[in-house]
N, CA, C and O atoms as a Tinker XYZ file with bonds, in Angstrom:
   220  protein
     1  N     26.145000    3.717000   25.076000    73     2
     2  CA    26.595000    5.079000   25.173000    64     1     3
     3  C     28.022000    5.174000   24.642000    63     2     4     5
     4  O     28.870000    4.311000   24.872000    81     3
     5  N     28.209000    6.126000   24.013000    73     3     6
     6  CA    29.728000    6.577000   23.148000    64     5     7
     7  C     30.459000    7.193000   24.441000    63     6     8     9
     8  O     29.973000    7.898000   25.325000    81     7
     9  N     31.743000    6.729000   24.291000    73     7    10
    10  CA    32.348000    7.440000   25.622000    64     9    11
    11  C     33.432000    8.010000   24.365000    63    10    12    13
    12  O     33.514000    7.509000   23.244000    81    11
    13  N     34.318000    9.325000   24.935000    73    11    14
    14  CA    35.581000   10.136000   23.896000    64    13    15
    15  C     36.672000    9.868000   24.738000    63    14    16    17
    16  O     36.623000    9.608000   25.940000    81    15
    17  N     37.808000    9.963000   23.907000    73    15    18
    18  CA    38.954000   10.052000   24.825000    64    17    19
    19  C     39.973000   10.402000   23.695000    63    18    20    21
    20  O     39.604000   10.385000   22.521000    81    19
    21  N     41.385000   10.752000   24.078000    73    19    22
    22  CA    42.354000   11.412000   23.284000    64    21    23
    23  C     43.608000   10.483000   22.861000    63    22    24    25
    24  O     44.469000    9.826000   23.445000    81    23
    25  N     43.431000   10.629000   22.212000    73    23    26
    26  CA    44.713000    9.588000   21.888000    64    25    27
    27  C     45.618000   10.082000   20.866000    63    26    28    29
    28  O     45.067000   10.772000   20.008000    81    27
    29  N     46.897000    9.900000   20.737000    73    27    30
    30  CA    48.014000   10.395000   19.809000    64    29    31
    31  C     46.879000    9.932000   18.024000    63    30    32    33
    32  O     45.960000    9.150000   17.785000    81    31
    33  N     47.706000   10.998000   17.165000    73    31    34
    34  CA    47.024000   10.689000   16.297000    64    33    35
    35  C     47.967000    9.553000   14.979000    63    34    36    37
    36  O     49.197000    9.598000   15.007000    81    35
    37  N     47.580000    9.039000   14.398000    73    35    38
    38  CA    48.361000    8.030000   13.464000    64    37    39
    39  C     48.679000    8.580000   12.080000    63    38    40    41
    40  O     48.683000    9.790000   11.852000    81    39
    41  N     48.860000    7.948000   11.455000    73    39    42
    42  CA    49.046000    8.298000    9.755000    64    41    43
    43  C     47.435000    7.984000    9.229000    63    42    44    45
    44  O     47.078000    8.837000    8.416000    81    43
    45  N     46.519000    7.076000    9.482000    73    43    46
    46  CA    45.270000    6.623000    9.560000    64    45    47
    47  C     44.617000    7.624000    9.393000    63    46    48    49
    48  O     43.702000    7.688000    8.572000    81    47
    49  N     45.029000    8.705000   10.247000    73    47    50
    50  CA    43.628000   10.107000   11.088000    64    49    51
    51  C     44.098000   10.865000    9.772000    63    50    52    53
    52  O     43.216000   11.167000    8.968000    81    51
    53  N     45.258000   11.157000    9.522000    73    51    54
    54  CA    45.852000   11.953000    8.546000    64    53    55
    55  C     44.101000   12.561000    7.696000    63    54    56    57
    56  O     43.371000   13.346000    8.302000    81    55
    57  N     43.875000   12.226000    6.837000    73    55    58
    58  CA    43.055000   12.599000    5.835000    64    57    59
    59  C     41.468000   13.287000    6.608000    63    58    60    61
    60  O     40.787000   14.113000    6.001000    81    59
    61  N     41.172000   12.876000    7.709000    73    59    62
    62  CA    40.152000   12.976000    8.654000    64    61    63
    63  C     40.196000   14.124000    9.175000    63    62    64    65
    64  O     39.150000   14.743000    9.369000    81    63
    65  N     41.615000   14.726000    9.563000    73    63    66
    66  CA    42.498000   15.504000   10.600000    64    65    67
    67  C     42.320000   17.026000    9.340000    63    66    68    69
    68  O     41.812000   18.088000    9.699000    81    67
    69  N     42.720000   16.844000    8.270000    73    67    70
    70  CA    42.520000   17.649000    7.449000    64    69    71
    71  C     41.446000   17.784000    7.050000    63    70    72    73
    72  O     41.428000   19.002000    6.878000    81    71
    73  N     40.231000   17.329000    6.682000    73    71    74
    74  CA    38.954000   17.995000    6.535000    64    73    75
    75  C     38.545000   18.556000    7.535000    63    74    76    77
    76  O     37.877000   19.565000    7.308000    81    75
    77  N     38.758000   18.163000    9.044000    73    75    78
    78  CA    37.729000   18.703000   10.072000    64    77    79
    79  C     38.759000   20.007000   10.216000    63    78    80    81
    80  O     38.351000   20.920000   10.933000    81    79
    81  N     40.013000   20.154000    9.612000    73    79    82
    82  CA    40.899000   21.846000    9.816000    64    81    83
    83  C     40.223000   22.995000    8.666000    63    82    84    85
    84  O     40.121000   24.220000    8.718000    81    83
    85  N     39.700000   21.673000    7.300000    73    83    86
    86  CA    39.224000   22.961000    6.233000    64    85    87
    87  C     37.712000   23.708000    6.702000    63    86    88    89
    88  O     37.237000   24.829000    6.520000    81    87
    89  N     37.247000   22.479000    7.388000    73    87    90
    90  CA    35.878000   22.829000    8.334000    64    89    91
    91  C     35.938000   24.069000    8.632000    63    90    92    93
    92  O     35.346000   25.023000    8.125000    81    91
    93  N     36.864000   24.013000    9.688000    73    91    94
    94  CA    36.878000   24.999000   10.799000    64    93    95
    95  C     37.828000   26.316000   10.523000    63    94    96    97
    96  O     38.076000   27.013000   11.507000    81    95
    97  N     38.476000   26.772000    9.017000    73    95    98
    98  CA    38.723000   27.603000    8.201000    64    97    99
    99  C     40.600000   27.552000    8.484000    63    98   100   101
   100  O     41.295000   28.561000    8.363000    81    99
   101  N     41.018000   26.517000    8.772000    73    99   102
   102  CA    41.973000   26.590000    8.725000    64   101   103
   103  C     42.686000   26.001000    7.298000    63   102   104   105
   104  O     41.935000   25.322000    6.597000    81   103
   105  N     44.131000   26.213000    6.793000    73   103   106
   106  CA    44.897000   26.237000    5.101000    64   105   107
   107  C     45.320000   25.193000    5.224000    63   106   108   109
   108  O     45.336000   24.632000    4.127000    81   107
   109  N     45.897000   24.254000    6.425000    73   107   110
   110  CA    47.046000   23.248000    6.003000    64   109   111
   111  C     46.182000   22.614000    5.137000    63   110   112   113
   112  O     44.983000   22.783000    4.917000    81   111
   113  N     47.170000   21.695000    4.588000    73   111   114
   114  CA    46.685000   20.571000    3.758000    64   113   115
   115  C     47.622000   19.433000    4.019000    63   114   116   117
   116  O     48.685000   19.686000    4.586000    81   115
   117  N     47.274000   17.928000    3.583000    73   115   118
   118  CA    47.546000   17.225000    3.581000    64   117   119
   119  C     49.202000   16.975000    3.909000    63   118   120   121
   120  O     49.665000   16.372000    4.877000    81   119
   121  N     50.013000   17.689000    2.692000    73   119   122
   122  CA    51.052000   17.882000    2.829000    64   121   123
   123  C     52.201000   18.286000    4.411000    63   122   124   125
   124  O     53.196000   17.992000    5.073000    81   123
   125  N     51.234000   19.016000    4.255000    73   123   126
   126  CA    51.809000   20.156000    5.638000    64   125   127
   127  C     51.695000   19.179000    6.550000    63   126   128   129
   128  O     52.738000   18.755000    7.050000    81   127
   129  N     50.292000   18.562000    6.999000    73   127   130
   130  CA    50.235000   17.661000    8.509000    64   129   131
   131  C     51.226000   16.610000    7.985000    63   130   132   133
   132  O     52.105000   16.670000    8.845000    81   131
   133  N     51.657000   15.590000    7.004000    73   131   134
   134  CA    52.761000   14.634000    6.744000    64   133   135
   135  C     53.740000   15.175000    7.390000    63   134   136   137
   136  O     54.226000   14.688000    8.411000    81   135
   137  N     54.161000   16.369000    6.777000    73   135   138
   138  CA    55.441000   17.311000    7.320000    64   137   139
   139  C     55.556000   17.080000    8.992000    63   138   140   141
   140  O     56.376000   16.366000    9.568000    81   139
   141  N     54.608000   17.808000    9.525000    73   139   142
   142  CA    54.898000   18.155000   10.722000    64   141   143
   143  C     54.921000   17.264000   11.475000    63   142   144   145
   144  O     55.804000   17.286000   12.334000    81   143
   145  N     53.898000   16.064000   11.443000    73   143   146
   146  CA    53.928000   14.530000   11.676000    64   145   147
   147  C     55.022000   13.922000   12.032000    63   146   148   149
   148  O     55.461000   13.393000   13.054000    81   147
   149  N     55.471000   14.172000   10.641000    73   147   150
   150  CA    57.135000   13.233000   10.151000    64   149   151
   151  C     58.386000   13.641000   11.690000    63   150   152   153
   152  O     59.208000   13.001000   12.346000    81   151
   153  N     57.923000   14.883000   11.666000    73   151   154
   154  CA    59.058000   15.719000   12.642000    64   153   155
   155  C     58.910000   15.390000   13.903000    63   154   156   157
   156  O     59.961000   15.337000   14.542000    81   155
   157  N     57.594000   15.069000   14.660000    73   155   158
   158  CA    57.163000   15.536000   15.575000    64   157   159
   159  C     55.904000   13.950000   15.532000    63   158   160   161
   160  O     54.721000   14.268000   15.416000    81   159
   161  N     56.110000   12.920000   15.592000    73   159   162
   162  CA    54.719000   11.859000   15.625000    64   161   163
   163  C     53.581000   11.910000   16.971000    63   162   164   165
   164  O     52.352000   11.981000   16.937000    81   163
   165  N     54.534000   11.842000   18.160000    73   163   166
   166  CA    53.954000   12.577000   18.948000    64   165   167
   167  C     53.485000   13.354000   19.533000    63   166   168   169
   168  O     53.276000   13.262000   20.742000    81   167
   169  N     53.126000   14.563000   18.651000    73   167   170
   170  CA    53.260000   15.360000   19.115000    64   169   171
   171  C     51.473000   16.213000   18.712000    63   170   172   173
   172  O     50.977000   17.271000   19.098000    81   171
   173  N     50.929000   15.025000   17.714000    73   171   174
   174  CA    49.251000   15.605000   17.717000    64   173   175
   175  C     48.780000   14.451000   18.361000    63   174   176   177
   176  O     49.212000   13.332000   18.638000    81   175
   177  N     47.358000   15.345000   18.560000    73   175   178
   178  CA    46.328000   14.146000   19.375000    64   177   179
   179  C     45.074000   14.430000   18.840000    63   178   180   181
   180  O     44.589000   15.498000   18.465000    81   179
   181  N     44.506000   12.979000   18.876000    73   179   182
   182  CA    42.724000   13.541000   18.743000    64   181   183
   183  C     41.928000   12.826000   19.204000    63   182   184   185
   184  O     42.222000   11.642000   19.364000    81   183
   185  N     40.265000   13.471000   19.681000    73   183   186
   186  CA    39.650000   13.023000   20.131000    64   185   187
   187  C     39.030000   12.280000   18.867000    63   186   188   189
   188  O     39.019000   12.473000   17.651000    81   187
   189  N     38.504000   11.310000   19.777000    73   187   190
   190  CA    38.083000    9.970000   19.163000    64   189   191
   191  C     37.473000    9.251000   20.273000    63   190   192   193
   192  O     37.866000    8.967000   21.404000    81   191
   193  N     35.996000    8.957000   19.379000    73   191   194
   194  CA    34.802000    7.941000   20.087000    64   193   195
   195  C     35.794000    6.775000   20.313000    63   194   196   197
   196  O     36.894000    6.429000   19.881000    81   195
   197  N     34.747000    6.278000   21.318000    73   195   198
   198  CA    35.265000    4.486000   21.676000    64   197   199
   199  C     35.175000    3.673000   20.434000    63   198   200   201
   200  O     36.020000    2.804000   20.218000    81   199
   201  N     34.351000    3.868000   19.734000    73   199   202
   202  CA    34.379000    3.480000   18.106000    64   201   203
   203  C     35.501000    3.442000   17.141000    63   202   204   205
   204  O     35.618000    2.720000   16.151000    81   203
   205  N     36.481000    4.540000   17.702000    73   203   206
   206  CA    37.954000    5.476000   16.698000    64   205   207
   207  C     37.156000    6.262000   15.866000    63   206   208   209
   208  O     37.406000    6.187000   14.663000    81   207
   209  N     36.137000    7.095000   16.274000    73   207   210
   210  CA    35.593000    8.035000   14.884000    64   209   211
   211  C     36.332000    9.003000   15.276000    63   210   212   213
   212  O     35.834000    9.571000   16.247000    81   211
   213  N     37.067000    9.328000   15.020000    73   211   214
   214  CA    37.830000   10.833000   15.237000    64   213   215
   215  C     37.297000   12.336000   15.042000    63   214   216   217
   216  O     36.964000   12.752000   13.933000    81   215
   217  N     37.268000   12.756000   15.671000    73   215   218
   218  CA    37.037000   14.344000   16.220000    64   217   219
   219  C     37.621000   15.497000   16.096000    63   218   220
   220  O     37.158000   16.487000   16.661000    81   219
């Protein structure tokens, strides 16, 4: 069984983090999450299987 849980997100999720935003009709791009990242590392999170498939 897959269990989820949240965890800060990395530079790794980066590219992952942005398709599942164009998904769901949101503009940033790539650029933008580096940006805000850079400022702020702690400051996103994502769910992610016990696997690390991110969510």
């Amino acid at each position: 069984m897959t269990s989820e849980i949240v965890r800060c997100m990395t530079w790794d999720d980066v590219p992952q983090v942005v398709e599942i935003w164009k998904d769901t009709g949101l503009a940033e791009g790539t650029h933008t999450v580096h940006t805000f990242f850079r400022f702020d590392p702690d400051g996103f999170y994502v769910m992610a299987t016990d696997t690390d498939d991110t969510r």
